[in-house]
PDB file of N, H, CA, C and O in Angstrom:
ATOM      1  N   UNK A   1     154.401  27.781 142.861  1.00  0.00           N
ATOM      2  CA  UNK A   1     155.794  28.015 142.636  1.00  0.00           C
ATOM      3  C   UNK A   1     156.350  28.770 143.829  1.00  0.00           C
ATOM      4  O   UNK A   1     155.892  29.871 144.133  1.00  0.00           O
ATOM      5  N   UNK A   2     157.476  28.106 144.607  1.00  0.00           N
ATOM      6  H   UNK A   2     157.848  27.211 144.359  1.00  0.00           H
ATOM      7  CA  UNK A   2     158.057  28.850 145.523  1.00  0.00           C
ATOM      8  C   UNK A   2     157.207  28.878 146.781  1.00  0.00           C
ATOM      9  O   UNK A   2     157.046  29.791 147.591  1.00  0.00           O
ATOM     10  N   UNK A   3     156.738  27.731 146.745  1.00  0.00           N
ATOM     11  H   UNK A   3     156.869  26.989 146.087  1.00  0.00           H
ATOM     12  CA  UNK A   3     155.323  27.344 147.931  1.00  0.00           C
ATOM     13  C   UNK A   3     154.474  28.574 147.722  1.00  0.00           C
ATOM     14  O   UNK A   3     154.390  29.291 148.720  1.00  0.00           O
ATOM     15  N   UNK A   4     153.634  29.098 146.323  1.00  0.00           N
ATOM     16  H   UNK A   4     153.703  28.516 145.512  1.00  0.00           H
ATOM     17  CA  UNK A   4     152.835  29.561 146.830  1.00  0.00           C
ATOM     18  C   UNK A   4     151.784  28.892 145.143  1.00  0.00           C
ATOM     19  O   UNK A   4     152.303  28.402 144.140  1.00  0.00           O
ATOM     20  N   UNK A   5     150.490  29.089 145.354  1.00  0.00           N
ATOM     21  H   UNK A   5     150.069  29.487 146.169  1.00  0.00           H
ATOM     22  CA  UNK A   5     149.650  28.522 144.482  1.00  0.00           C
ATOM     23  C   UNK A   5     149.597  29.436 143.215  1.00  0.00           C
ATOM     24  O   UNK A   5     149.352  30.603 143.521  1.00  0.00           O
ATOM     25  N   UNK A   6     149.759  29.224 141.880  1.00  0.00           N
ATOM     26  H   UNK A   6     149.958  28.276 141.632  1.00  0.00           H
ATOM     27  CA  UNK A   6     150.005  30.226 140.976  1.00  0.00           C
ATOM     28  C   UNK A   6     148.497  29.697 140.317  1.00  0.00           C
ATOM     29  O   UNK A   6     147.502  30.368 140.590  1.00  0.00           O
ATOM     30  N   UNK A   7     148.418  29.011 139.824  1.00  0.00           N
ATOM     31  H   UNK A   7     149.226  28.465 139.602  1.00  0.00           H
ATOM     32  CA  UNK A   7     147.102  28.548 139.266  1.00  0.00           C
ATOM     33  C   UNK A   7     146.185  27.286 139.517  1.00  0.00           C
ATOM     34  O   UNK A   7     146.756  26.209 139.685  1.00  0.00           O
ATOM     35  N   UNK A   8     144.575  27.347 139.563  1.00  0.00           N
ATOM     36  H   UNK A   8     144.111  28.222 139.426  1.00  0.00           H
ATOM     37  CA  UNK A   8     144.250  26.086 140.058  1.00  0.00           C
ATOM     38  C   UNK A   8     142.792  26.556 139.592  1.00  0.00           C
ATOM     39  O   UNK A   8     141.934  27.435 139.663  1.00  0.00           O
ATOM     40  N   UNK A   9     143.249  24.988 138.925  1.00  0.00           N
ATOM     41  H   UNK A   9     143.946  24.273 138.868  1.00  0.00           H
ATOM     42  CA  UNK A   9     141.666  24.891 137.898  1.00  0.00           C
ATOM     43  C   UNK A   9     141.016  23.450 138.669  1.00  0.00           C
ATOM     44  O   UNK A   9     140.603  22.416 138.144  1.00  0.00           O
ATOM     45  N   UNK A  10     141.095  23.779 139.898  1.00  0.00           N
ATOM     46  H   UNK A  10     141.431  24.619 140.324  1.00  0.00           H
ATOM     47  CA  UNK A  10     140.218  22.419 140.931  1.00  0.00           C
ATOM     48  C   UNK A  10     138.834  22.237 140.731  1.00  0.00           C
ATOM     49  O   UNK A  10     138.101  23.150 140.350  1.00  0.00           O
ATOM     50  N   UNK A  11     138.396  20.932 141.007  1.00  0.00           N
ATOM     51  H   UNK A  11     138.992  20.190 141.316  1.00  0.00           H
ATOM     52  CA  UNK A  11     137.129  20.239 140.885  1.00  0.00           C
ATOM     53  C   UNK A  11     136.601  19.738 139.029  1.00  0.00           C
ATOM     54  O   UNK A  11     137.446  19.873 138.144  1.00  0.00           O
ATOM     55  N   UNK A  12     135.674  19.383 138.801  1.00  0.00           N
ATOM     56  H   UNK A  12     134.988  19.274 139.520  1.00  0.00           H
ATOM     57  CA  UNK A  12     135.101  18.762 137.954  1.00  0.00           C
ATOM     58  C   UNK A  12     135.017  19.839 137.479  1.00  0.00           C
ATOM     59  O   UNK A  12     134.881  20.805 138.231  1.00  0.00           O
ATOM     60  N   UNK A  13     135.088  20.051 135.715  1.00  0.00           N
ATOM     61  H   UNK A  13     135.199  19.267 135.104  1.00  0.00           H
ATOM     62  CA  UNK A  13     134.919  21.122 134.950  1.00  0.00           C
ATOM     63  C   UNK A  13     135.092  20.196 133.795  1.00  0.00           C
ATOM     64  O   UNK A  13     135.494  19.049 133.601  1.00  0.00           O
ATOM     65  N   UNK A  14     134.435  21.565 132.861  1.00  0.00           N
ATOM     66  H   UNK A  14     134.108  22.496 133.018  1.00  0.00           H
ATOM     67  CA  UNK A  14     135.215  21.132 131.226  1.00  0.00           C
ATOM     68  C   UNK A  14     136.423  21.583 130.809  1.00  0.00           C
ATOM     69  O   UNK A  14     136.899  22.538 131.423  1.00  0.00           O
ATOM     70  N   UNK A  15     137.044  21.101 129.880  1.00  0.00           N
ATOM     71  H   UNK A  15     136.657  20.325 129.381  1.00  0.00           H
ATOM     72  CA  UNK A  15     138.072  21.824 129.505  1.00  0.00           C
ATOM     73  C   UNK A  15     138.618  23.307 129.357  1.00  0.00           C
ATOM     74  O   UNK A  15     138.347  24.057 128.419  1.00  0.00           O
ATOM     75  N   UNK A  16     139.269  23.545 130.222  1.00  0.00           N
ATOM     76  H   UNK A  16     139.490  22.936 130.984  1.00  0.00           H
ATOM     77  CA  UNK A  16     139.961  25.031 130.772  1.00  0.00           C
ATOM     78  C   UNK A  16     141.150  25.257 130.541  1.00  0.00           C
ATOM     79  O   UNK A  16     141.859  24.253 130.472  1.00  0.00           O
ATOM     80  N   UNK A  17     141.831  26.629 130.333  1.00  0.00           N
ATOM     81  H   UNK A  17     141.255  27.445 130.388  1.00  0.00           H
ATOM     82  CA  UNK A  17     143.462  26.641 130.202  1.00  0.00           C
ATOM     83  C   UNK A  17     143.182  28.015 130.955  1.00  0.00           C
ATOM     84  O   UNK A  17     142.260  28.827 130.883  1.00  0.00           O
ATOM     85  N   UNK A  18     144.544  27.937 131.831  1.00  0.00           N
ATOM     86  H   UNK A  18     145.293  27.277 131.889  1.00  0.00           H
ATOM     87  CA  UNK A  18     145.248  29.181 132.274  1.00  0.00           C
ATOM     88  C   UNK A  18     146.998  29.159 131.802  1.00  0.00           C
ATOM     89  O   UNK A  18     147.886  28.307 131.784  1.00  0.00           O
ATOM     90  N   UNK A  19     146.886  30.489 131.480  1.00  0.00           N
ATOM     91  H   UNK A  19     146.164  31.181 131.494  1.00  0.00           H
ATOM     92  CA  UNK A  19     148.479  30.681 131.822  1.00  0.00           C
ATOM     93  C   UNK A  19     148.921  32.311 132.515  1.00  0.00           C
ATOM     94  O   UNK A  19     148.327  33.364 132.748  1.00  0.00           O
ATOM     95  N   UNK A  20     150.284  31.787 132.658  1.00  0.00           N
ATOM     96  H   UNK A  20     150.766  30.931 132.468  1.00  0.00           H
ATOM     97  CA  UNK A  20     150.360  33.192 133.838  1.00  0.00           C
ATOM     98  C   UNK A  20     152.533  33.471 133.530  1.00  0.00           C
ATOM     99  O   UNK A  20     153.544  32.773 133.606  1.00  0.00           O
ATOM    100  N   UNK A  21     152.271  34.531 133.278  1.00  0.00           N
ATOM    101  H   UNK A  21     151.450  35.098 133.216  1.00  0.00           H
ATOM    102  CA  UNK A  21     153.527  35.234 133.511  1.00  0.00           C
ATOM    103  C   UNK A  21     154.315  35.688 134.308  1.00  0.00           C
ATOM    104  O   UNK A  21     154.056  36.829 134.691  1.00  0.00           O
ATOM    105  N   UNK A  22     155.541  35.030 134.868  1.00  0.00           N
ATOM    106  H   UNK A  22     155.751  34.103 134.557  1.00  0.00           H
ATOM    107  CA  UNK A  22     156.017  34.996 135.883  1.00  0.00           C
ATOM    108  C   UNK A  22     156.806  36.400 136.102  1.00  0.00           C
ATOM    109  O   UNK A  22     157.260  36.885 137.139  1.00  0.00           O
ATOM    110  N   UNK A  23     156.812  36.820 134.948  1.00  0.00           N
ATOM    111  H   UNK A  23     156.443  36.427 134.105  1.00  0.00           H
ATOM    112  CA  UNK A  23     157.931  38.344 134.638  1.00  0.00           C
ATOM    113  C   UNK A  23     156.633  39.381 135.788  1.00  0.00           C
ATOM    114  O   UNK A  23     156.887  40.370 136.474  1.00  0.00           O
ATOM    115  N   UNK A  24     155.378  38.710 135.620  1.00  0.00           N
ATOM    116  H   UNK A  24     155.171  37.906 135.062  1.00  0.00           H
ATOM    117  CA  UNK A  24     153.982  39.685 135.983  1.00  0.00           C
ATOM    118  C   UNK A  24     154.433  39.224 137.525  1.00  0.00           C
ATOM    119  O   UNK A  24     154.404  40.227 138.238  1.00  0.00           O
ATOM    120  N   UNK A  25     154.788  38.193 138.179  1.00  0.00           N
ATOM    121  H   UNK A  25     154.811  37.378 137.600  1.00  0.00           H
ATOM    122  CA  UNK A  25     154.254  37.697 139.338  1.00  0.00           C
ATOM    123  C   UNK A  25     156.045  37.803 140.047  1.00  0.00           C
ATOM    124  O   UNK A  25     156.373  37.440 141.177  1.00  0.00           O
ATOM    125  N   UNK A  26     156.420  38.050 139.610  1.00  0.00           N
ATOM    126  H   UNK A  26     156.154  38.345 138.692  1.00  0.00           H
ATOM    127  CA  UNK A  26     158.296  38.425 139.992  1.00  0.00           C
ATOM    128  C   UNK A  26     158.040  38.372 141.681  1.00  0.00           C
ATOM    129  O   UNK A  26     158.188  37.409 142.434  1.00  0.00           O
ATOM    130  N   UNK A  27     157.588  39.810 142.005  1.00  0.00           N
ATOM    131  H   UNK A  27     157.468  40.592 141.393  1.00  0.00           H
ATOM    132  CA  UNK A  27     157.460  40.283 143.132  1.00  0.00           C
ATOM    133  C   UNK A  27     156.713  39.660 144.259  1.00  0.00           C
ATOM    134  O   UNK A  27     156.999  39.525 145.449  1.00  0.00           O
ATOM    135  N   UNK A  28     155.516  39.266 143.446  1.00  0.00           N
ATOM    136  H   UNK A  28     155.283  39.375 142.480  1.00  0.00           H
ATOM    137  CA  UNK A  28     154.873  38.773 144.728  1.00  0.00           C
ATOM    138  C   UNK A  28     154.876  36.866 144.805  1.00  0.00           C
ATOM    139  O   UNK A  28     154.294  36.183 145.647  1.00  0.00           O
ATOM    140  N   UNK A  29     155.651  36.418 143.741  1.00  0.00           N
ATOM    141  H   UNK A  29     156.124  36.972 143.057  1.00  0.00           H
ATOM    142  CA  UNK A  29     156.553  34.907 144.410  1.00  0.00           C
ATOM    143  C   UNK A  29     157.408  35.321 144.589  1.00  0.00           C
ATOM    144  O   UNK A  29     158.252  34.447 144.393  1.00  0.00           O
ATOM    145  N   UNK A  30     157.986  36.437 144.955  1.00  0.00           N
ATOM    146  H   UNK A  30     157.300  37.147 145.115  1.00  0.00           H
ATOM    147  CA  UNK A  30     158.943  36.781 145.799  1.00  0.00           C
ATOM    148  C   UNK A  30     160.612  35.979 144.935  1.00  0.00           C
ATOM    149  O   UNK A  30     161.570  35.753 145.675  1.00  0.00           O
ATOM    150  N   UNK A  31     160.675  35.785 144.037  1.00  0.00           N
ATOM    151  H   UNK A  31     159.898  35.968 143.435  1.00  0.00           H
ATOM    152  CA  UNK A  31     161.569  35.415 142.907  1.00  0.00           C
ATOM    153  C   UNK A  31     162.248  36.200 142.221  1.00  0.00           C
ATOM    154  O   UNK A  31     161.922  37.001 141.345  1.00  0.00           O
ATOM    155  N   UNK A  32     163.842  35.759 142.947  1.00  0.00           N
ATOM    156  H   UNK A  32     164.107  35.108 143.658  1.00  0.00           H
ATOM    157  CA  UNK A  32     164.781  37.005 142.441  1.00  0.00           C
ATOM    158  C   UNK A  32     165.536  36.011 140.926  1.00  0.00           C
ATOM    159  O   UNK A  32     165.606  34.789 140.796  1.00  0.00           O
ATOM    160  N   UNK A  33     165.927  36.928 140.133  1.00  0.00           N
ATOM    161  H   UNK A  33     165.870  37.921 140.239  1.00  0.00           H
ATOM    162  CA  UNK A  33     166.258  36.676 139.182  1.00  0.00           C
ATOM    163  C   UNK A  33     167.917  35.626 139.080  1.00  0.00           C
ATOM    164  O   UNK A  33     168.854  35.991 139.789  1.00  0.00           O
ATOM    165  N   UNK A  34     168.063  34.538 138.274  1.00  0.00           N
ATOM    166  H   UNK A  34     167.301  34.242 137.698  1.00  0.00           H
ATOM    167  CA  UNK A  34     169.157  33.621 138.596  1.00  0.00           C
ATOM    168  C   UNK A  34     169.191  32.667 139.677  1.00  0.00           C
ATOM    169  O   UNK A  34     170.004  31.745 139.731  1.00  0.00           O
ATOM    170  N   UNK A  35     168.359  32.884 140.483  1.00  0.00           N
ATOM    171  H   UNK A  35     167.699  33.634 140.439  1.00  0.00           H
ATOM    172  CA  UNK A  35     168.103  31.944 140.870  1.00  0.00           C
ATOM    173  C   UNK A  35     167.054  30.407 140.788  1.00  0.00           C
ATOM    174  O   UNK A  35     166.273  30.489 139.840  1.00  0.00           O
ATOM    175  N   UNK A  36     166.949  29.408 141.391  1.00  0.00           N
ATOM    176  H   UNK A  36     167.583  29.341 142.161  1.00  0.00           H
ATOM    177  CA  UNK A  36     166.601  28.576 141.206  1.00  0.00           C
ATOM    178  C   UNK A  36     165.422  28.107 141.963  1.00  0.00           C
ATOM    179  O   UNK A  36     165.533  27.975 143.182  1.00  0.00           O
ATOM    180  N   UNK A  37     164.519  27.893 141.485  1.00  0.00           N
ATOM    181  H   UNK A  37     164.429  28.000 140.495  1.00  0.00           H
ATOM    182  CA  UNK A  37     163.035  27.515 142.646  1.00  0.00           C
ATOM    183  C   UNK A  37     162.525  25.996 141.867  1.00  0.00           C
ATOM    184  O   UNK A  37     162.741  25.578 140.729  1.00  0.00           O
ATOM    185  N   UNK A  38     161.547  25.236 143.350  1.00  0.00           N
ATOM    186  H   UNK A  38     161.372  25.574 144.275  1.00  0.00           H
ATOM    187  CA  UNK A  38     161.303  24.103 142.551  1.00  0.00           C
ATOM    188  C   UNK A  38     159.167  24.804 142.024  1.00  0.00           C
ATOM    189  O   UNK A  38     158.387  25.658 142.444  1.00  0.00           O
ATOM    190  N   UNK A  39     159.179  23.892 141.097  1.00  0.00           N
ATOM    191  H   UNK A  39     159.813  23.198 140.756  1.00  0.00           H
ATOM    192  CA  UNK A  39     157.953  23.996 140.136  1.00  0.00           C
ATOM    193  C   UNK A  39     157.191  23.060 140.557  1.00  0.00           C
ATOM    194  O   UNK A  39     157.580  21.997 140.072  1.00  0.00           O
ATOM    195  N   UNK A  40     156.134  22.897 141.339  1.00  0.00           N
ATOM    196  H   UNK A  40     155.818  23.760 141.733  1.00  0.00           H
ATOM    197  CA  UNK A  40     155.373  21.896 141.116  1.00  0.00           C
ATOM    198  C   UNK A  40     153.875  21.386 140.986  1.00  0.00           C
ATOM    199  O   UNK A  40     153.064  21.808 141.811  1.00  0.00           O
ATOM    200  N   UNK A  41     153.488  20.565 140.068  1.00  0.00           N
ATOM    201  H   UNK A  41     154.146  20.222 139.398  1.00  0.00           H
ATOM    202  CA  UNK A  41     152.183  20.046 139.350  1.00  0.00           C
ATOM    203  C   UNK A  41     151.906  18.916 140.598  1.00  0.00           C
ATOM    204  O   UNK A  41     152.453  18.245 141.474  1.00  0.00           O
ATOM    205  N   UNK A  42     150.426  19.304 139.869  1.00  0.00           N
ATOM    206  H   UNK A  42     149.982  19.848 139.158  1.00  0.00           H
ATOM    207  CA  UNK A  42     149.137  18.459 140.809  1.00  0.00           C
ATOM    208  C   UNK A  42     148.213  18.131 139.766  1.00  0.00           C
ATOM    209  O   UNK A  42     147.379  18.955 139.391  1.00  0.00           O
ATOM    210  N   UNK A  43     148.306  16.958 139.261  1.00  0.00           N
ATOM    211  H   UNK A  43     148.984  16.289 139.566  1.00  0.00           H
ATOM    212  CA  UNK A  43     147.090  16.414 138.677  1.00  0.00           C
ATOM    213  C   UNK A  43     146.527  14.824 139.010  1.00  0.00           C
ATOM    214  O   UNK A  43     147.109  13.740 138.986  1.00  0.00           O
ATOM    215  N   UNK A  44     144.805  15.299 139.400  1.00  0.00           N
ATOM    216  H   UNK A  44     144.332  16.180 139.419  1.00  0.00           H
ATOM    217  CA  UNK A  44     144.274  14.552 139.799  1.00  0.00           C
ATOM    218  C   UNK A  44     142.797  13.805 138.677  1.00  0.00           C
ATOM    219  O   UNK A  44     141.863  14.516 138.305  1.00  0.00           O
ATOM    220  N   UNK A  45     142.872  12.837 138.447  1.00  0.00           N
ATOM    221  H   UNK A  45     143.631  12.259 138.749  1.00  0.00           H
ATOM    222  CA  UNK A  45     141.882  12.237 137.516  1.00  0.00           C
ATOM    223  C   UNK A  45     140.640  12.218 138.344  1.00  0.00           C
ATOM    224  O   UNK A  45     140.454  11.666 139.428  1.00  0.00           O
ATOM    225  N   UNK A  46     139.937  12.836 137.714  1.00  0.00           N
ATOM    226  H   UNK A  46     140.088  13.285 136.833  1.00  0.00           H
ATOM    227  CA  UNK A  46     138.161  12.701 138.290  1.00  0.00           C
ATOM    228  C   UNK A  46     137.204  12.663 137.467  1.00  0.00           C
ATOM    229  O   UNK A  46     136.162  13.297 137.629  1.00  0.00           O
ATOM    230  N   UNK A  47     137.514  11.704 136.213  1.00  0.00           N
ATOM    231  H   UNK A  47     138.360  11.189 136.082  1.00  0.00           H
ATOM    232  CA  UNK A  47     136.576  11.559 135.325  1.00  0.00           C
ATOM    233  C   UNK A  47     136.635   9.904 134.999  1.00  0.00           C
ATOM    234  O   UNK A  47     137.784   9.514 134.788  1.00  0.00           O
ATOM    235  N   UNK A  48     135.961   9.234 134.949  1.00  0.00           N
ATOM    236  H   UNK A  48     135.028   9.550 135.121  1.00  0.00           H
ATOM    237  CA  UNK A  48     135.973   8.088 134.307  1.00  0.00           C
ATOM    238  C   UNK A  48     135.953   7.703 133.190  1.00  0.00           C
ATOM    239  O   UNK A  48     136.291   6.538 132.982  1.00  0.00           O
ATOM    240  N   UNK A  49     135.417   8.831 131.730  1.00  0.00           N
ATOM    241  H   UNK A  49     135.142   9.778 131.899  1.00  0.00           H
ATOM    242  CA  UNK A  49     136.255   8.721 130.692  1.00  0.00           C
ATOM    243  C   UNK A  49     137.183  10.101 130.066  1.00  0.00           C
ATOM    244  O   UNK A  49     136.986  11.198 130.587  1.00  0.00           O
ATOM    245  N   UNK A  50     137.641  10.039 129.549  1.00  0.00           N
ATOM    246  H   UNK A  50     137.800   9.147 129.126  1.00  0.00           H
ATOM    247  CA  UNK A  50     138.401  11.244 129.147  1.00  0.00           C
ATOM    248  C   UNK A  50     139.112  12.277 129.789  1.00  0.00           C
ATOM    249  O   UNK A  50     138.622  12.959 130.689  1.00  0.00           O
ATOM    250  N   UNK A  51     140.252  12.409 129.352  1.00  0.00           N
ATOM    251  H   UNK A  51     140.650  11.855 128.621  1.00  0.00           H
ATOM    252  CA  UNK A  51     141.065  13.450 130.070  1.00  0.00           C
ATOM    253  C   UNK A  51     142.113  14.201 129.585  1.00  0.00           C
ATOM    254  O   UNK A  51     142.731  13.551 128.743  1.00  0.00           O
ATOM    255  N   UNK A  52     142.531  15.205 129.751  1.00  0.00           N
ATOM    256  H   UNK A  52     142.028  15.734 130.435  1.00  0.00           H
ATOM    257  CA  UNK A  52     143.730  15.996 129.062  1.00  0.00           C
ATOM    258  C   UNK A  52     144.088  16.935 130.167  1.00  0.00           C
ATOM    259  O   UNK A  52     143.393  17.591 130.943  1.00  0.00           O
ATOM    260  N   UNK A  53     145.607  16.783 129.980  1.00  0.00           N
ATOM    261  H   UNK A  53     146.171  16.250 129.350  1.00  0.00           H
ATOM    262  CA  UNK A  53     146.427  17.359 130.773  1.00  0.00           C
ATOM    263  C   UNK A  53     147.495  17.702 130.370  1.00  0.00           C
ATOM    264  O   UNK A  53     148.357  16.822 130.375  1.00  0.00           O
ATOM    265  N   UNK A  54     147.984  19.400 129.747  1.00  0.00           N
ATOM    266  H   UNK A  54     147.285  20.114 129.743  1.00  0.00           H
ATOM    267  CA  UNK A  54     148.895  19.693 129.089  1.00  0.00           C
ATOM    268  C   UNK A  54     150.249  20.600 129.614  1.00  0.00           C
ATOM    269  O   UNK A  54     149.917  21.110 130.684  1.00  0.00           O
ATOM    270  N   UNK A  55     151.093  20.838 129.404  1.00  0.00           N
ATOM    271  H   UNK A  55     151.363  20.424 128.535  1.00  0.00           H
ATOM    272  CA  UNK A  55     151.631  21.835 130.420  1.00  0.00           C
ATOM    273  C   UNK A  55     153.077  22.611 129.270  1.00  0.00           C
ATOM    274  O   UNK A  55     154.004  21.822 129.086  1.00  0.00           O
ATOM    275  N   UNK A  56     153.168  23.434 128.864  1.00  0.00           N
ATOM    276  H   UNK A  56     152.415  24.075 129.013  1.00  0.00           H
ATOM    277  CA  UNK A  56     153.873  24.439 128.006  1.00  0.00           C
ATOM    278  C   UNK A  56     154.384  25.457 128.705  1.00  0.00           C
ATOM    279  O   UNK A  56     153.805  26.307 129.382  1.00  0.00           O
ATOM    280  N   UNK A  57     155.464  25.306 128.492  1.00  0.00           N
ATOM    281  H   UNK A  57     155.934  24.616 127.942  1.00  0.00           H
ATOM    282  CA  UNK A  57     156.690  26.311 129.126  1.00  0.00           C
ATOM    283  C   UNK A  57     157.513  27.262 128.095  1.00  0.00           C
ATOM    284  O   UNK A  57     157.512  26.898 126.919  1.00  0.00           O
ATOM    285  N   UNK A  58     158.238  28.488 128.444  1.00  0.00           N
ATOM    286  H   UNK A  58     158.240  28.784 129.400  1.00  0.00           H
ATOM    287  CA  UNK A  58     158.644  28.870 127.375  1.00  0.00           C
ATOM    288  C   UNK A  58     160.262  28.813 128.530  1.00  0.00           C
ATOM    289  O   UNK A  58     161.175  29.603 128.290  1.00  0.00           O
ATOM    290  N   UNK A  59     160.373  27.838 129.663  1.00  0.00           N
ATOM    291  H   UNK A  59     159.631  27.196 129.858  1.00  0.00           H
ATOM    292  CA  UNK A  59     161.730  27.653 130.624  1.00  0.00           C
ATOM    293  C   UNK A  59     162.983  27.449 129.639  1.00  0.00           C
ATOM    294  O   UNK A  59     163.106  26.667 128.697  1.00  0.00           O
ATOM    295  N   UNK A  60     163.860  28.388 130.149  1.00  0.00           N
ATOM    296  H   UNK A  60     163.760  29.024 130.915  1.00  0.00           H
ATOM    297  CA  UNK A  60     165.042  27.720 129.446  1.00  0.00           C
ATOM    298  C   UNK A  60     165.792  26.418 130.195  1.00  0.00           C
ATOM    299  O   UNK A  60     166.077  26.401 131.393  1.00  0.00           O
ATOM    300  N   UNK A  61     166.019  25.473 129.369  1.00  0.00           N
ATOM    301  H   UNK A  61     165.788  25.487 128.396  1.00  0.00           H
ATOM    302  CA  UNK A  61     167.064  24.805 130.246  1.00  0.00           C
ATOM    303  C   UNK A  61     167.928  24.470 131.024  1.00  0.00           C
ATOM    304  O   UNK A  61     168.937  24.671 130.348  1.00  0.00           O
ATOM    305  N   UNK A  62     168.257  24.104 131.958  1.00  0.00           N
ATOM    306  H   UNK A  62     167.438  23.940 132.508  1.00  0.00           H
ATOM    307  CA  UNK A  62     168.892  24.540 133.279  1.00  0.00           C
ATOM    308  C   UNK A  62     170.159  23.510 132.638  1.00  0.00           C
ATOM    309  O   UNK A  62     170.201  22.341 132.256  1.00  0.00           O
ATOM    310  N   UNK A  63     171.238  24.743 132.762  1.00  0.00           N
ATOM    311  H   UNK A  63     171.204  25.693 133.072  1.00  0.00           H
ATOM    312  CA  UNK A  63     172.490  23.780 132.715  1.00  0.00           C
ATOM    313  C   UNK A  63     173.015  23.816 134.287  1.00  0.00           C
ATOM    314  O   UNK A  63     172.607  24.428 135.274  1.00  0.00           O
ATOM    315  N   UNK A  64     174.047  22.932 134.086  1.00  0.00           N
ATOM    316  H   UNK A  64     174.379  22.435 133.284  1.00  0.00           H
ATOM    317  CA  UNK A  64     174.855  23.033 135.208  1.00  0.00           C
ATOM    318  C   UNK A  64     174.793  22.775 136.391  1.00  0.00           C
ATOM    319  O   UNK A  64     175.767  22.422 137.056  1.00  0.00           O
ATOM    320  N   UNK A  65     173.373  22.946 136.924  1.00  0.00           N
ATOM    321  H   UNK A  65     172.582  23.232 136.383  1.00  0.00           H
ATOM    322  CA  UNK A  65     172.874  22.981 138.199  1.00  0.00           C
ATOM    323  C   UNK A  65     173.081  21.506 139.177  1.00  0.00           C
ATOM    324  O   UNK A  65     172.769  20.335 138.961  1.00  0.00           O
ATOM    325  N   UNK A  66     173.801  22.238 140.412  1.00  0.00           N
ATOM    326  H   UNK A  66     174.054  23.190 140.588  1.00  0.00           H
ATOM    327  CA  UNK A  66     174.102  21.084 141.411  1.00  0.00           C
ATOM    328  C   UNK A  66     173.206  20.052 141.707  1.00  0.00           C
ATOM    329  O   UNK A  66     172.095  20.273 142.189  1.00  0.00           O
ATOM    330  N   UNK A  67     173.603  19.005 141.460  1.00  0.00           N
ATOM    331  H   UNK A  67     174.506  18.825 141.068  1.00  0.00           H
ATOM    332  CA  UNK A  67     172.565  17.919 141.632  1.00  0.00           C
ATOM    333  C   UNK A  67     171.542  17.644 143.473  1.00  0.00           C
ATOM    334  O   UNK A  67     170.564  16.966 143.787  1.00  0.00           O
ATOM    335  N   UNK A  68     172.215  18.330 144.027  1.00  0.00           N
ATOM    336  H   UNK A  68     173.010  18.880 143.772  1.00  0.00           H
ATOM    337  CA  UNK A  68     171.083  18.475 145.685  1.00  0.00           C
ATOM    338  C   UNK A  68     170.397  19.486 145.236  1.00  0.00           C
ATOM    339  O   UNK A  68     169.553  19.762 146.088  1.00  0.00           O
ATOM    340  N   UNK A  69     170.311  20.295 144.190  1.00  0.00           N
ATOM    341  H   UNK A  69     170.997  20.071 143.498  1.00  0.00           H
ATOM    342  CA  UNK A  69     169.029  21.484 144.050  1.00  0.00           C
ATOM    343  C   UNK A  69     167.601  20.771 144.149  1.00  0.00           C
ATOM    344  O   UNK A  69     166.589  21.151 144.737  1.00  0.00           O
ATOM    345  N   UNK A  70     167.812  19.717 143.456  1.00  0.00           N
ATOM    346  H   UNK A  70     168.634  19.408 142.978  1.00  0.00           H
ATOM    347  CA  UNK A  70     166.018  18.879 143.021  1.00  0.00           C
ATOM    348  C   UNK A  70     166.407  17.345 143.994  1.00  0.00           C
ATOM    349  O   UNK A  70     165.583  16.433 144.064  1.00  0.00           O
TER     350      UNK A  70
END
């Protein structure tokens, strides 16, 4: 988030969850409040059977926002 890596559950594993609080990480993604940053996911399949990939937010909805933001 904000070009920097917040979580990464890389390589072959079993099923893992992280989550992380951004209210905790304010300062050091350097993320001032009202403003707008882009979010972005990386998922890569490396299993040949089975897979899960979930992602839960508690984001509020962005109204309004100028369409050149994304």
């Amino acid at each position: 988030m904000n070009d920097k890596l917040v979580i990464d559950l890389g390589g072959p594993h079993n099923p893992q969850d992280e989550s992380v609080n951004l209210d905790d990480l304010q300062a050091s993604l350097a993320l001032v409040d009202g403003e707008v940053y882009p979010l972005e996911l990386f998922h890569a399949e490396r299993h040949t059977c089975g897979s899960n990939f979930l992602v839960e937010t508690t984001f509020k909805c962005l109204q309004d926002v100028p369409t050149d933001v994304f």
